[in-house]
Backbone as CSV, one residue per row, in Angstrom:
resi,resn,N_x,N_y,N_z,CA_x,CA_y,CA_z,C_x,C_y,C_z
1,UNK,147.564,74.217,74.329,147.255,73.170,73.374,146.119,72.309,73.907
2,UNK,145.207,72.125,73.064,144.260,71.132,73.267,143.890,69.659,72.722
3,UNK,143.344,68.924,73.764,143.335,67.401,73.238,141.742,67.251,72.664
4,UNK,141.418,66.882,71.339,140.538,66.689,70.822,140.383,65.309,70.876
5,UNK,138.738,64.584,71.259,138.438,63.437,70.922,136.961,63.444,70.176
6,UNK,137.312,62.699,69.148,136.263,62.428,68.427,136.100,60.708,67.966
7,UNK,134.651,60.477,68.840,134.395,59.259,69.620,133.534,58.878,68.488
8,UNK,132.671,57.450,69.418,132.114,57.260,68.455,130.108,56.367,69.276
9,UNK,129.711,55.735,69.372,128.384,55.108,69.948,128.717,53.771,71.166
10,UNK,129.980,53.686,70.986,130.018,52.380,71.848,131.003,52.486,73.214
11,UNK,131.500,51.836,73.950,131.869,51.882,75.309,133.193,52.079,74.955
12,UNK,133.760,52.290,74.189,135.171,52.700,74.133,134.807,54.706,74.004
13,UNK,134.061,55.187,73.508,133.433,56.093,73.281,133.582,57.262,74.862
14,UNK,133.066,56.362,75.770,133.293,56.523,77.427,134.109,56.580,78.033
15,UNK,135.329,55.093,77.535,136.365,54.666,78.325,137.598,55.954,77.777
16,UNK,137.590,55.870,76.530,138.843,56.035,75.674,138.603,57.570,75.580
17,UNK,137.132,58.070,75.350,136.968,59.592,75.166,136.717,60.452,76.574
18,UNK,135.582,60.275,76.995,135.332,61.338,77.903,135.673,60.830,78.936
19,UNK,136.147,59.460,79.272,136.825,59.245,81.000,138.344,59.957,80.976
20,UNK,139.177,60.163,79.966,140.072,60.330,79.570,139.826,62.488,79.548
21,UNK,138.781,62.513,78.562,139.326,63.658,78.402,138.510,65.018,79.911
22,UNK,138.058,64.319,80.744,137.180,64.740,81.690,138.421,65.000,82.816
23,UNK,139.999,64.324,82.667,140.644,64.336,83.535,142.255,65.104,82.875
24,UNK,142.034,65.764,81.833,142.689,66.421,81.596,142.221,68.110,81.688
25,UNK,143.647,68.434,81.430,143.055,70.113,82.052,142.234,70.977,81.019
26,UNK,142.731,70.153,79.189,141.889,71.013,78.495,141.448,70.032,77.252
27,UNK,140.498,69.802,77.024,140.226,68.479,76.253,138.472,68.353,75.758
28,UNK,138.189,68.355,74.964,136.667,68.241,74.413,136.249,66.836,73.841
29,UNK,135.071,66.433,73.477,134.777,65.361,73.305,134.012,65.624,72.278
30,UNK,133.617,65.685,70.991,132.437,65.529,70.088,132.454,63.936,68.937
31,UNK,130.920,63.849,69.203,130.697,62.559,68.976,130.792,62.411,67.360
32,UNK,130.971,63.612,66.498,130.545,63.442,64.843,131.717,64.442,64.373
33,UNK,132.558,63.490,63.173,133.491,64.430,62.857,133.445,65.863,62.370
34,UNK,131.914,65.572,61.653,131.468,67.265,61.465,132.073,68.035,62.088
35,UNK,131.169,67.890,63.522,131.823,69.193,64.441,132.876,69.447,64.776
36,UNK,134.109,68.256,64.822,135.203,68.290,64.429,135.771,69.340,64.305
37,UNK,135.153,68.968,62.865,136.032,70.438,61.958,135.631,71.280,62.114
38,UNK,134.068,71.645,62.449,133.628,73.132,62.678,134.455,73.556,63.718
39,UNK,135.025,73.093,64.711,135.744,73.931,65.988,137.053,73.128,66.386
40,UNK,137.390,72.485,65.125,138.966,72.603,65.309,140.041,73.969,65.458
41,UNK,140.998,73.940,65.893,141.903,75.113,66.002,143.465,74.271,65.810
42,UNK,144.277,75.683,65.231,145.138,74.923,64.785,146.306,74.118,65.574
43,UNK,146.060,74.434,66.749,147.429,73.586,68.062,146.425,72.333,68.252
44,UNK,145.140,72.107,67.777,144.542,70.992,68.662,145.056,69.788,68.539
45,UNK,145.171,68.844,69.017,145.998,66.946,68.635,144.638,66.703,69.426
46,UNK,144.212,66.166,67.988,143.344,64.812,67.546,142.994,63.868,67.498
47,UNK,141.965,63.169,68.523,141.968,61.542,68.823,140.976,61.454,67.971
48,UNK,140.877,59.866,67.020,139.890,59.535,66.326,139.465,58.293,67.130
49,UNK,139.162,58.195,68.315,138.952,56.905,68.778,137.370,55.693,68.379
50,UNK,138.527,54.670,67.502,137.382,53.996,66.977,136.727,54.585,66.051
51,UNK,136.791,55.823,65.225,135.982,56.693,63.855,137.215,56.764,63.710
52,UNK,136.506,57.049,62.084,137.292,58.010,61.279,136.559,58.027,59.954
53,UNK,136.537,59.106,59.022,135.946,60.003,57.960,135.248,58.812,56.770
54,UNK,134.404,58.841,56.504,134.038,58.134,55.278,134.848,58.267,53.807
55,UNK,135.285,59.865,54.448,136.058,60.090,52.733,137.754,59.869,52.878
56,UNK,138.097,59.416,53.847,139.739,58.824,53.720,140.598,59.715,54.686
57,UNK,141.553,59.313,55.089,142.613,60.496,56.356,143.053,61.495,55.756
58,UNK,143.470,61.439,54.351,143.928,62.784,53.658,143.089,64.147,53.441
59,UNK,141.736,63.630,52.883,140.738,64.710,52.847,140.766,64.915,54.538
60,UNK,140.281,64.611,55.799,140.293,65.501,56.551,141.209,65.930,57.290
61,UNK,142.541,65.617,56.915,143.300,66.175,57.783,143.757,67.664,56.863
62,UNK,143.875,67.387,55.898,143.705,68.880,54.846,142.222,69.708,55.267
63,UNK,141.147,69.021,55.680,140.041,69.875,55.777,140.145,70.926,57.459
64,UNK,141.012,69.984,58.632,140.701,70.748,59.853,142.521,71.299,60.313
65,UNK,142.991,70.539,59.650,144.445,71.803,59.784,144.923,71.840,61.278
66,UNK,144.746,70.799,62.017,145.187,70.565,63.244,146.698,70.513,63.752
67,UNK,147.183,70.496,64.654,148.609,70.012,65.286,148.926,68.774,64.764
68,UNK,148.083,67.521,64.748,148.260,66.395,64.016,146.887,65.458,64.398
69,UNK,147.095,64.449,63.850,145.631,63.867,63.872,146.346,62.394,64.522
70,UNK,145.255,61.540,65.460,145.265,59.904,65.652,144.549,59.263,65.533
71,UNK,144.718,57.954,64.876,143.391,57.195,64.968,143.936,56.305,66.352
72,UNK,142.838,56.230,67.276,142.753,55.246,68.287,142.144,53.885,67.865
73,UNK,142.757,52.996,66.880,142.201,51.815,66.227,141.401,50.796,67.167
74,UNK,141.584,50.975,68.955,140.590,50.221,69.772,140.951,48.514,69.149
75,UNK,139.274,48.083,69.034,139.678,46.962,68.371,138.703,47.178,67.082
76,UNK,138.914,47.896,66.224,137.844,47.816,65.119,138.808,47.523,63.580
77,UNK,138.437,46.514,63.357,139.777,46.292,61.740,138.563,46.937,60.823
78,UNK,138.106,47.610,60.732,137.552,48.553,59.191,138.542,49.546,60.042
79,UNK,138.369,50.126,61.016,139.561,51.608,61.177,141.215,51.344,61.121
80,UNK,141.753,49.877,61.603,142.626,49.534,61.114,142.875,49.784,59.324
81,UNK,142.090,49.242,58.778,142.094,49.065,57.271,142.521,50.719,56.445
82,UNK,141.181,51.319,57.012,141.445,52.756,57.201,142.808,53.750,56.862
83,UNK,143.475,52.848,57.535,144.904,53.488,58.001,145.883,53.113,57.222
84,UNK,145.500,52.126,56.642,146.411,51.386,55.371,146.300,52.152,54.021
85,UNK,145.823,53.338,54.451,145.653,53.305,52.581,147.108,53.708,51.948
86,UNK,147.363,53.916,50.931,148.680,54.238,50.401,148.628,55.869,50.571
87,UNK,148.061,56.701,50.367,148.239,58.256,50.995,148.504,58.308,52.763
88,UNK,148.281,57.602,53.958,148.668,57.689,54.607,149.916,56.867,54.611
89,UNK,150.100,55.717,53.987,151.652,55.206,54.004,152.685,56.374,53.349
90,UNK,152.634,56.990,52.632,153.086,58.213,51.976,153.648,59.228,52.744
91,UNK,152.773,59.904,53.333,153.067,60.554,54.139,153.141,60.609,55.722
92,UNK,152.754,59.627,56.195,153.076,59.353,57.561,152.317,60.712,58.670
93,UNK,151.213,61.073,58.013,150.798,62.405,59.102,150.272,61.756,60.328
94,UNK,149.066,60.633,60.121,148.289,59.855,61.041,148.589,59.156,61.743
95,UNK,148.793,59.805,62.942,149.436,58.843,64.196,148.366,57.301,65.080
96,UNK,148.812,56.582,64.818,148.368,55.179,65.231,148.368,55.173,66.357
97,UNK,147.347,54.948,67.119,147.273,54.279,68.508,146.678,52.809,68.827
98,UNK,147.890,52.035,69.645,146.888,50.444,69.602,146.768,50.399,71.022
99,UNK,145.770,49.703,71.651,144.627,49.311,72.850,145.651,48.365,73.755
100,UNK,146.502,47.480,73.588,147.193,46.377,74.165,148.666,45.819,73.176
101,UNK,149.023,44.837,73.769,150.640,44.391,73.512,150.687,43.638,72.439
102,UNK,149.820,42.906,72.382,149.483,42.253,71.201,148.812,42.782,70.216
103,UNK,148.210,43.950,69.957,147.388,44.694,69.101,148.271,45.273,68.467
104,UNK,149.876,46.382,69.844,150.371,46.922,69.203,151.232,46.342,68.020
105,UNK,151.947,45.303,68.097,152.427,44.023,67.656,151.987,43.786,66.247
106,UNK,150.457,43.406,66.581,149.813,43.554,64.999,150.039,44.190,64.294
107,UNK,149.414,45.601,64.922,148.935,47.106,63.977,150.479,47.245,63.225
108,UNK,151.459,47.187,64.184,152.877,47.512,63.797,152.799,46.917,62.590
109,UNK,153.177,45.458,62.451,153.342,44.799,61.551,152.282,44.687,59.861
110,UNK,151.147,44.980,60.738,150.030,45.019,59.728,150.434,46.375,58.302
111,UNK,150.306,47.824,59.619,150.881,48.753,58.797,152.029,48.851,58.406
112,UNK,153.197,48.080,58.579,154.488,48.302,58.279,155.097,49.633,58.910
113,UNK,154.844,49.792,60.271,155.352,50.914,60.765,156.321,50.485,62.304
114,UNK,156.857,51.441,62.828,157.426,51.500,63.948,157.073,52.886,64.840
115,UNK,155.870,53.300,64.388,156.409,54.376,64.732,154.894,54.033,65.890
116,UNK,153.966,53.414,65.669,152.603,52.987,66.839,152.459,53.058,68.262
117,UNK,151.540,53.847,68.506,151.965,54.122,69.867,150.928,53.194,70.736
118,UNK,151.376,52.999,72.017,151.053,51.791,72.977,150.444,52.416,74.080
119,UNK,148.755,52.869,74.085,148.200,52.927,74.960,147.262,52.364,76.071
120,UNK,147.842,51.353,76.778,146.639,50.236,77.399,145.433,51.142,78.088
121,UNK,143.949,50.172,77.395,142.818,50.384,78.269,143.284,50.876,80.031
122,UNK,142.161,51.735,80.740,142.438,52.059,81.792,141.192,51.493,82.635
123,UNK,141.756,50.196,83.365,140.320,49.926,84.225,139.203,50.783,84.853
124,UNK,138.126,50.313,85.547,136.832,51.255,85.667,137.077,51.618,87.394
125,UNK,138.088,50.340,87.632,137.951,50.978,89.354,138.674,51.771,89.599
126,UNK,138.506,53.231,89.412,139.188,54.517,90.020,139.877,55.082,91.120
127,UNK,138.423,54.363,92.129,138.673,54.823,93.585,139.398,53.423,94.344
128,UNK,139.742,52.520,93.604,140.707,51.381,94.339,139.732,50.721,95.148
129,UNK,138.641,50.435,94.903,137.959,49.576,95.601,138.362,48.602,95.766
130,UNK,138.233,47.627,97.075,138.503,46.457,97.177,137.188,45.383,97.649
131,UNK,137.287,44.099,97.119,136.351,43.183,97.232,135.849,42.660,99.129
132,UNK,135.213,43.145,99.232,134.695,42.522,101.034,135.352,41.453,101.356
133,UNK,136.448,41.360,102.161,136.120,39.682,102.802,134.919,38.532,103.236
134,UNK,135.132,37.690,102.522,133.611,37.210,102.644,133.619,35.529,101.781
135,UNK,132.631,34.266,102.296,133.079,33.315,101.571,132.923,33.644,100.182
136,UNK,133.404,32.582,99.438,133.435,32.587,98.002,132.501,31.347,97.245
137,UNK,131.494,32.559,96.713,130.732,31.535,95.826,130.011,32.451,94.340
138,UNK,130.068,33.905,94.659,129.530,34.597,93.229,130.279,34.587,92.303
139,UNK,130.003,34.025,91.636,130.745,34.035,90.040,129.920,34.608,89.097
140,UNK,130.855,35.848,88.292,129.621,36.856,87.510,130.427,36.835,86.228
141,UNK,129.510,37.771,85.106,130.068,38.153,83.870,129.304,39.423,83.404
142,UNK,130.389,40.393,83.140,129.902,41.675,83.137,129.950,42.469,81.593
143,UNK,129.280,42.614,81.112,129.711,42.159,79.411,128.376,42.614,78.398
144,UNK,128.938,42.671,77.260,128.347,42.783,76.165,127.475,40.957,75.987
145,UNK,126.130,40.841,75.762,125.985,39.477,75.314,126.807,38.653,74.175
146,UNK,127.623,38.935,73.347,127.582,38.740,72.215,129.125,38.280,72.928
147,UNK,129.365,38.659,73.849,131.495,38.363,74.269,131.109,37.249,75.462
148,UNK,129.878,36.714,75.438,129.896,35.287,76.337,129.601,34.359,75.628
149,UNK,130.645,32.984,75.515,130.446,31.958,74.548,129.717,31.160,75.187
150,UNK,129.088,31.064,76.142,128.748,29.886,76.687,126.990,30.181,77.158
151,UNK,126.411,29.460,76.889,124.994,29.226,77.448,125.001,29.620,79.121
152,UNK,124.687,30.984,79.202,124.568,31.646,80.890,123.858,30.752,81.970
153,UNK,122.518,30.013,81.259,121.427,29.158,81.876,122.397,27.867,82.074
154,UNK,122.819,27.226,81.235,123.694,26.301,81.471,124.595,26.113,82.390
155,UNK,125.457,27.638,82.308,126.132,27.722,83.217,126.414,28.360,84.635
156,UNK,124.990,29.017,84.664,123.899,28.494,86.586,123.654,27.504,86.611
157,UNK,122.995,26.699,86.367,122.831,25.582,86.562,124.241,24.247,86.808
158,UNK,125.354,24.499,86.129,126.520,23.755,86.425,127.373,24.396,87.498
159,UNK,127.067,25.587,87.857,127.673,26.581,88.928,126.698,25.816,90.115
160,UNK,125.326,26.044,89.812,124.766,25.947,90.908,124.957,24.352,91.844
161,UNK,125.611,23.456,91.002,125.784,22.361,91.239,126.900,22.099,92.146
162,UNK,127.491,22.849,92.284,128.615,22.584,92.969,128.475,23.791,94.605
163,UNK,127.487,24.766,93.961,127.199,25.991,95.525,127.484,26.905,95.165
164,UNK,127.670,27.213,93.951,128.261,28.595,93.432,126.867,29.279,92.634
165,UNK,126.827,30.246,92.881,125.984,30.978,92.080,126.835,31.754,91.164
166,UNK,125.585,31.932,89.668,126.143,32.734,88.505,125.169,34.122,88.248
167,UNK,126.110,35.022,88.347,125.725,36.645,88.169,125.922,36.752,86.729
168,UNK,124.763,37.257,85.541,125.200,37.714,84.589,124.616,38.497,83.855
169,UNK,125.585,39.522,83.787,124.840,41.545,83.971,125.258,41.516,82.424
170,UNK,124.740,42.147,81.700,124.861,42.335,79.932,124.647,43.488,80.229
171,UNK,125.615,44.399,78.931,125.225,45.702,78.433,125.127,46.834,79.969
172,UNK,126.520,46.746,80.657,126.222,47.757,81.810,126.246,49.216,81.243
173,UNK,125.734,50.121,82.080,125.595,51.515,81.364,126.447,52.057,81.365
174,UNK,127.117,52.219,82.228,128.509,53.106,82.646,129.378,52.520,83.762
175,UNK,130.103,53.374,84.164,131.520,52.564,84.678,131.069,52.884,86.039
176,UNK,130.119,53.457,86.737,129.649,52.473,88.035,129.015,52.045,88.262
177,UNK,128.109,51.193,87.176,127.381,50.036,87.217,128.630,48.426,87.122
178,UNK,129.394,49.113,86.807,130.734,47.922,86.779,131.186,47.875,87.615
179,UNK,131.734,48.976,88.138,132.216,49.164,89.572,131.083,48.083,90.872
180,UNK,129.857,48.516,90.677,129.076,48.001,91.556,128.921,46.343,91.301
181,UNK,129.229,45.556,90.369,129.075,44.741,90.204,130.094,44.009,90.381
182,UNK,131.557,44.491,89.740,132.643,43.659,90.631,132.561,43.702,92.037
183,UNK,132.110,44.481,92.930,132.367,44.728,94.222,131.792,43.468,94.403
184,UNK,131.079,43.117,94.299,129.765,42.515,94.557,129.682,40.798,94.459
185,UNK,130.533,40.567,93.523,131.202,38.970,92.893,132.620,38.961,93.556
186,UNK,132.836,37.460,93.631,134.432,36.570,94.168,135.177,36.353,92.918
187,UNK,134.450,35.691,92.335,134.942,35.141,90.742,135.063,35.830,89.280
188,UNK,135.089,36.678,88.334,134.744,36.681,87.195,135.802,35.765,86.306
189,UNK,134.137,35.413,85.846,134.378,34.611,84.395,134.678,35.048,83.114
190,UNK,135.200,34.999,82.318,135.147,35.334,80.796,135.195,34.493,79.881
191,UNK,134.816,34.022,78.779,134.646,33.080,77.810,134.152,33.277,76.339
192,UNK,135.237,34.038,75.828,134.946,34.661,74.728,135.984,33.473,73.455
193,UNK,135.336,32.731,73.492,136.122,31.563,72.750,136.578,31.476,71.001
194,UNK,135.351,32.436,70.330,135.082,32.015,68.788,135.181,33.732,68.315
195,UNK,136.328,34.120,67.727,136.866,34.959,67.459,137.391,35.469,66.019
196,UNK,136.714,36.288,65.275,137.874,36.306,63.505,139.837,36.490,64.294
197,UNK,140.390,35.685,63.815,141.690,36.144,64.122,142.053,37.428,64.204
198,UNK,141.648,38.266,63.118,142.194,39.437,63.018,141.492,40.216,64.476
199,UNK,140.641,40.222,64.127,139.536,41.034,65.819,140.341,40.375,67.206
200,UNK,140.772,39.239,66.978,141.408,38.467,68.339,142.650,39.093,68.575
201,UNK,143.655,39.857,67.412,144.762,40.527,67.690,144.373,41.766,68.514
202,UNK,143.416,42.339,68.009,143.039,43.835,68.430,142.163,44.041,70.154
203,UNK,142.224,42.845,70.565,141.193,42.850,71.629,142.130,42.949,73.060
204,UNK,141.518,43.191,74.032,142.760,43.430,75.067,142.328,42.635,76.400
205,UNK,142.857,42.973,77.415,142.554,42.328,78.539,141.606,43.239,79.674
206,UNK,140.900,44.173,78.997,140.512,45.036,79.851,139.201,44.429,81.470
207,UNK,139.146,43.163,80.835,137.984,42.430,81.609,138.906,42.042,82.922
208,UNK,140.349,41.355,82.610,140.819,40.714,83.600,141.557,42.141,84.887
209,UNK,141.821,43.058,83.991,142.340,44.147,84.763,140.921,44.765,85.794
210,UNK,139.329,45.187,85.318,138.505,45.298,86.304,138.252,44.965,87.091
211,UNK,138.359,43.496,86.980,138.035,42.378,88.173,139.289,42.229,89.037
212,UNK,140.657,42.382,88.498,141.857,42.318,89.251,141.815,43.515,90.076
213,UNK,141.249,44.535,89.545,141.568,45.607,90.709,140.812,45.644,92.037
214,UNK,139.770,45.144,91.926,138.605,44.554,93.073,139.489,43.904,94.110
215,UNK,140.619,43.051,93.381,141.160,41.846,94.179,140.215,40.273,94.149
216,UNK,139.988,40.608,92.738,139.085,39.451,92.176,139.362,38.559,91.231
217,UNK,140.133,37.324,91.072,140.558,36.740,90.348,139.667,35.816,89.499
218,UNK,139.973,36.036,87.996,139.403,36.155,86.300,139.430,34.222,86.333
219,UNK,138.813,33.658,85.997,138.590,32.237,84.999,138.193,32.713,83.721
220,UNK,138.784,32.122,83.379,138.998,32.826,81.764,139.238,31.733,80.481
221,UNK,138.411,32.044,79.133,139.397,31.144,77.823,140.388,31.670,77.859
222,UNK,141.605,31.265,77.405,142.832,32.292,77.105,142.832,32.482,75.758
223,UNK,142.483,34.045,75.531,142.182,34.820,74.619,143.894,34.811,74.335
224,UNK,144.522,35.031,73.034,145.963,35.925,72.464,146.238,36.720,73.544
225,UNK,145.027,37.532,73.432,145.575,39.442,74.092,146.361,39.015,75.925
226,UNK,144.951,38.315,76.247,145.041,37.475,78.250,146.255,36.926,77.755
227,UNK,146.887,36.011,76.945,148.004,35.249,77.337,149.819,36.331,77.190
228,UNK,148.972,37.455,76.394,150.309,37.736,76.026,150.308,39.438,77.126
229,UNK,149.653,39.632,77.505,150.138,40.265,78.917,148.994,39.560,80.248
230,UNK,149.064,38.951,80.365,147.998,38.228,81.918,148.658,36.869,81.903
231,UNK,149.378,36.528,81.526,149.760,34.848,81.760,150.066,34.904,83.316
232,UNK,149.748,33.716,83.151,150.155,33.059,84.753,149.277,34.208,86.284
233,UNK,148.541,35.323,85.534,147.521,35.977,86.517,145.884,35.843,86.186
234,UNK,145.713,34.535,85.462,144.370,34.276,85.519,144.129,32.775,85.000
235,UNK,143.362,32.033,86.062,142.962,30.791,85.461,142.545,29.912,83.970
236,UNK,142.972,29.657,83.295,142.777,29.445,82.007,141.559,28.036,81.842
237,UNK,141.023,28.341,81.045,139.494,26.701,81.057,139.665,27.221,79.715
238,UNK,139.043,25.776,79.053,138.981,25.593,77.812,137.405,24.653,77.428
239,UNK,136.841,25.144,78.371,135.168,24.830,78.413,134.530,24.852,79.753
240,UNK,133.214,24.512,79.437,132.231,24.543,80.806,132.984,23.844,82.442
241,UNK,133.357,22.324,81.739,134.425,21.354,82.822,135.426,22.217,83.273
242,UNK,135.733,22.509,82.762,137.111,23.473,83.141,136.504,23.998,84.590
243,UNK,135.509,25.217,83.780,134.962,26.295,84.466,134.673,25.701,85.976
244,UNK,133.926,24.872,85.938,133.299,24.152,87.123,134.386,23.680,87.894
245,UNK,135.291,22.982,87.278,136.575,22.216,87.992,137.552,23.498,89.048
246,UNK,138.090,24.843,88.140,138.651,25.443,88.489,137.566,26.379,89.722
247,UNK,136.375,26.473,89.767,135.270,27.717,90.245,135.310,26.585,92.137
248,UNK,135.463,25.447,91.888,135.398,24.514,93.153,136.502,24.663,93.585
249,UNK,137.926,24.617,93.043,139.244,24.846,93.816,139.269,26.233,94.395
250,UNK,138.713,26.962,93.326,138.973,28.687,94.432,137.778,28.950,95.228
251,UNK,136.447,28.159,95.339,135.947,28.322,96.318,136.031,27.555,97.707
252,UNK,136.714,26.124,97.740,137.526,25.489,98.852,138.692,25.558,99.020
253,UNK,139.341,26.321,98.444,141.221,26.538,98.754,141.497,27.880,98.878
254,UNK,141.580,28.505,100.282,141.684,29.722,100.558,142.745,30.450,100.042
255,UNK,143.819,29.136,100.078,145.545,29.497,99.610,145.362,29.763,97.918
256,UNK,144.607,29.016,97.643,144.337,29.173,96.375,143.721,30.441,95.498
257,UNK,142.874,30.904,96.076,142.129,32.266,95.680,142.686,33.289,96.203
258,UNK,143.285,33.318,97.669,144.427,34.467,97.841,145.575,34.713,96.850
259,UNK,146.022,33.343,96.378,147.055,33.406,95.287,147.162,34.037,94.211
260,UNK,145.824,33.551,93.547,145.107,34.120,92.080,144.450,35.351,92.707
261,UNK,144.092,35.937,93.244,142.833,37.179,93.121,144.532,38.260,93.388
262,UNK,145.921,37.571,94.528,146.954,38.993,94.864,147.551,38.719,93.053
263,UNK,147.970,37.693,92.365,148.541,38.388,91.379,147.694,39.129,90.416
264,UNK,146.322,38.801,90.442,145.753,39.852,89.314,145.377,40.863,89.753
265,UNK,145.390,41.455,91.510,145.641,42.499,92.090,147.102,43.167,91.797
266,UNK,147.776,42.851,91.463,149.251,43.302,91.511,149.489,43.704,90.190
267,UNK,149.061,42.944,88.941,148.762,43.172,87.761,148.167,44.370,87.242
268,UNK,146.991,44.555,88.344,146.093,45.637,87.356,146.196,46.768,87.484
269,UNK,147.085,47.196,88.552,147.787,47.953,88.742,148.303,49.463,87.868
270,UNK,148.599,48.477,86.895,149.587,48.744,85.729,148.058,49.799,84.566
271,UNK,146.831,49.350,84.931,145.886,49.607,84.427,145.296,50.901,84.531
272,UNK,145.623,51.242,86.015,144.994,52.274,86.694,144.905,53.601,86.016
273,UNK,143.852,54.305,86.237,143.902,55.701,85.338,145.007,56.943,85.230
274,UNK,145.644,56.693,86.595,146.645,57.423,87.031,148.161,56.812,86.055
275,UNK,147.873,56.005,85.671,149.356,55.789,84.797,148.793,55.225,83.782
276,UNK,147.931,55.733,83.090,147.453,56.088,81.831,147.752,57.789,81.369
277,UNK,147.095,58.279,81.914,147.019,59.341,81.649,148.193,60.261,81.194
278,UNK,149.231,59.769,82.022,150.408,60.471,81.178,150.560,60.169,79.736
279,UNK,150.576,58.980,79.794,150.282,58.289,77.865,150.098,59.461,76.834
280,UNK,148.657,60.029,77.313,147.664,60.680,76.285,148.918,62.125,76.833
281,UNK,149.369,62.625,77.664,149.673,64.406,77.747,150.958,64.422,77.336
282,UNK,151.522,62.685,77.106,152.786,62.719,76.133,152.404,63.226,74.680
283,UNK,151.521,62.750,73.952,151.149,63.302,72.764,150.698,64.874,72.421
284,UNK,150.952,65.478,73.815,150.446,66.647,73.469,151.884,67.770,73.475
285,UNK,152.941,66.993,73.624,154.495,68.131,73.734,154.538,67.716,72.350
């Protein structure tokens, strides 16, 4: 039996498709449902991660005749929506996959189902890297531009005020340009503040788990997704003051940053690719 993923242009595309299907024993990746169907076979189980068909779940799951089909809803509410139509409430063929605890929560409730399956993001640090011993003053953000709320210039300049420098890498290419960049920082920041509710259910903690596996503890807005699995393993600010207030205690309180960087080490744990992966080869008995 084979695991089909059919991805889509963006970094879940990487994370969710080919990091995933590169570590199974038999598994393909095509980026356009077309091809899909041209070289579907009939035992294959079907990831739609983040896509799915312009013409509705019924037309193609009648068109490629698979073992069964999933949408991996990630965080995208048009593929959520997708999934709502009344022919898949009907028949129940399209198996749901949600990204985090709070997503699954949603999706459940959204679609009126129980049946959603719970696959958490799998952090980028593979090989268990750990952060150098070394003082503490880099504070970075590793990210899409558009998922930092805060003026970057602003906030070098209010970093730099206190001795801290600010690292901030946009749009990394792949997952060891991330790798190289947590190594590399004490601190990550996140500050993704201004959110549609609905997108805020679907979003996960995958930022605080990268940096936790380093042994690098997250300052963070507290996003839904961070509070409802990361509580109490990452600093919470609710603006720039915050940021600055909390970035000075973990760079003069040793007890302090050992504290925060071992529980979101202990946390991310849970992230690792190695206990993911069973997730996805459950769907394939």
């Amino acid at each position: 039996m084979r695991m089909v993923f059919v991805t889509n242009p963006w970094a879940s595309a990487m994370i969710r498709g080919e990091q995933i299907a590169a570590r199974l024993l038999d598994a393909v990746v095509y980026q356009h449902t077309d091809t899909a169907y041209e070289n579907a076979r009939e035992n294959d189980v079907c990831i739609f991660v983040k896509s799915f068909p312009d013409y509705g779940w019924p037309a193609l799951m009648e068109a490629i005749k698979v073992k069964k089909c999933y949408l991996d809803i990630v965080d995208s509410v048009i593929a959520l929506r997708s999934a709502r139509s009344s022919e898949i409430a009907e028949n129940m063929d399209l198996g749901v996959i949600a990204i985090g605890k709070l997503s699954h929560e949603y999706i459940s409730e959204y679609l009126d189902r129980d049946d959603i399956i719970l696959i958490p993001e799998h952090h980028c640090n593979f090989e268990s890297v750990m952060r150098d011993k070394r003082d503490v003053f880099k504070v970075g953000f590793c990210g899409y531009e558009g998922n930092f709320h805060l003026d970057p210039v602003v906030v070098g300049r209010a970093l730099a005020s206190i001795g801290a420098r600010f690292i901030y890498h946009i749009n990394p290419e792949d997952r060891n340009v991330c790798c190289r960049f947590y190594a590399s920082i004490d601190i990550s920041l996140s500050f993704r503040s201004q959110m549609d509710p609905a997108l805020a259910k679907l979003k996960n903690p995958l930022k605080l788990a990268n940096a936790g596996s380093f042994g690098i503890p997250t300052v963070a807005y507290p996003e839904p997704n961070y509070i409802a699995e990361w509580d109490g393993c990452f600093a919470k600010v609710e603006n720039l003051d915050d940021v600055v207030r909390v970035v000075k205690v973990l760079m003069e309180s040793k007890a302090a940053y050992e504290n925060l960087s071992g529980l979101a080490y202990e946390k991310s744990k849970e992230y690792h690719i190695k206990k993911i992966l069973p997730l996805y080869k459950e769907l394939l008995v």
